[in-house]
N, C-alpha and C positions, 0 to 999 in steps of 0.2 A: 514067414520071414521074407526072403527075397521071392519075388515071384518072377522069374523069365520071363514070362509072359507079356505083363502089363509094365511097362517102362515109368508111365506118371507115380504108379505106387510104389514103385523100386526107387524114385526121387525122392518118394517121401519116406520111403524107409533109411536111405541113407542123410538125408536132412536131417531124421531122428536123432539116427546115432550120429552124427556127429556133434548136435546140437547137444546131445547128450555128455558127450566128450568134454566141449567145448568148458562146460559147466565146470570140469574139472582139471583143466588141462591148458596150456598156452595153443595156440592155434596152429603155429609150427609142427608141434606135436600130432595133431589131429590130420593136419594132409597129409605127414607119413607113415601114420600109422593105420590109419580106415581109409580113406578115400582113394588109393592109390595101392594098395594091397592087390595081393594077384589075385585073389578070391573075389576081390570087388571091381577089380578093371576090366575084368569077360563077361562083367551084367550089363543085359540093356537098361537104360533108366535115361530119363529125359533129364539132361544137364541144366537145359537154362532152367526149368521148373524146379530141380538140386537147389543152383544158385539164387532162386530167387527167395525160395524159401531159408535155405540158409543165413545169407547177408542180411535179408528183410526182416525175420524174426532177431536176426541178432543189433540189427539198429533200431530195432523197433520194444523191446524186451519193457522199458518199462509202462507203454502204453499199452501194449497188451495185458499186463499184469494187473493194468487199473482194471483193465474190462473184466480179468478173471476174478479183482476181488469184487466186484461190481453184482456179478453173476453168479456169484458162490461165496454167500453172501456166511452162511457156517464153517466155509472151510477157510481157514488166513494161509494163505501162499506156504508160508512155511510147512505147513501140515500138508500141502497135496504130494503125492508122492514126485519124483521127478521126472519119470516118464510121463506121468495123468500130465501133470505142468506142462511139457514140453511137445506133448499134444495138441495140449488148449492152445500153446502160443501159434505151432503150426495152422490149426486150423481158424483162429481167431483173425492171424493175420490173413489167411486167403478170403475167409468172410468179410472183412472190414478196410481191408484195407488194399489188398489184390482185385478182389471181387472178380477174378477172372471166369470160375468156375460159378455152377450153381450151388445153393444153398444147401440142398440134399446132398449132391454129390461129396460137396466138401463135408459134411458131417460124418456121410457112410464112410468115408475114407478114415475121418477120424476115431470111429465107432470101429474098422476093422484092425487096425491099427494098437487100440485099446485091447480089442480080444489079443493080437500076437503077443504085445512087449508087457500089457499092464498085470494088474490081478486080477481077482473073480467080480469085482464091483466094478472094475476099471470103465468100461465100457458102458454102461448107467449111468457113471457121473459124468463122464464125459458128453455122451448123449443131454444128459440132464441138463449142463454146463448148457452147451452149444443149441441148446432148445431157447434157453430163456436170452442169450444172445442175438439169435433173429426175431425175436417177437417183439 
């Protein structure tokens, strides 16, 4: 889950959930209920890399979704679960459209990511996913 440790991945775990939130929730909602929480305000985690991925994937939602159904070409959006989804979008958009990091980097992140929040295939498909996207 949260790692102390490493701040860029604690960005992206909180990107997650609330991107996750977001899905189901008004946005008012989401910055007082997670992002602001006492449990969540004494983690290190890289803010503007939070915000970038947050905003970005969320103004970005349906151009990512082309890529994902582009990429995954058997699974129709509807059917991915919501976390796999909300993976792909995170990482699609730092591949494609941040391009800040490298290609590996952004994958493994999205690969470990897949182990914490997904299921037992979670992390294959996403790999899967995210393989045929840079190629």
């Amino acid at each position: 889950m949260i790692n102390r440790q490493d701040n860029r991945h604690n960005a992206r775990v909180l990107a997650l959930t609330n991107l996750f939130c977001f899905m189901f929730a008004e946005e008012e909602e989401i910055y007082s209920t997670i992002l602001y929480k006492e449990e969540v305000s004494n983690i290190d985690y890289d803010s503007d890399l939070y915000y970038k991925l947050y905003n970005g994937v969320k103004e970005s939602v349906e151009e990512l979704d082309e890529q994902i159904s582009a990429h995954a070409k058997d699974w129709p959006i509807k059917n991915i679960s919501k976390i796999d989804l909300i993976i792909l979008r995170i990482a699609i958009f730092e591949l494609l459209i941040d391009k800040t990091n490298e290609p590996s980097i952004i994958i493994d992140e999205a690969v470990e990511l897949a182990k914490e929040f997904g299921n037992d295939n979670s992390s294959k498909f996403i790999h899967g996913v995210l393989g045929s996207v840079i190629s």
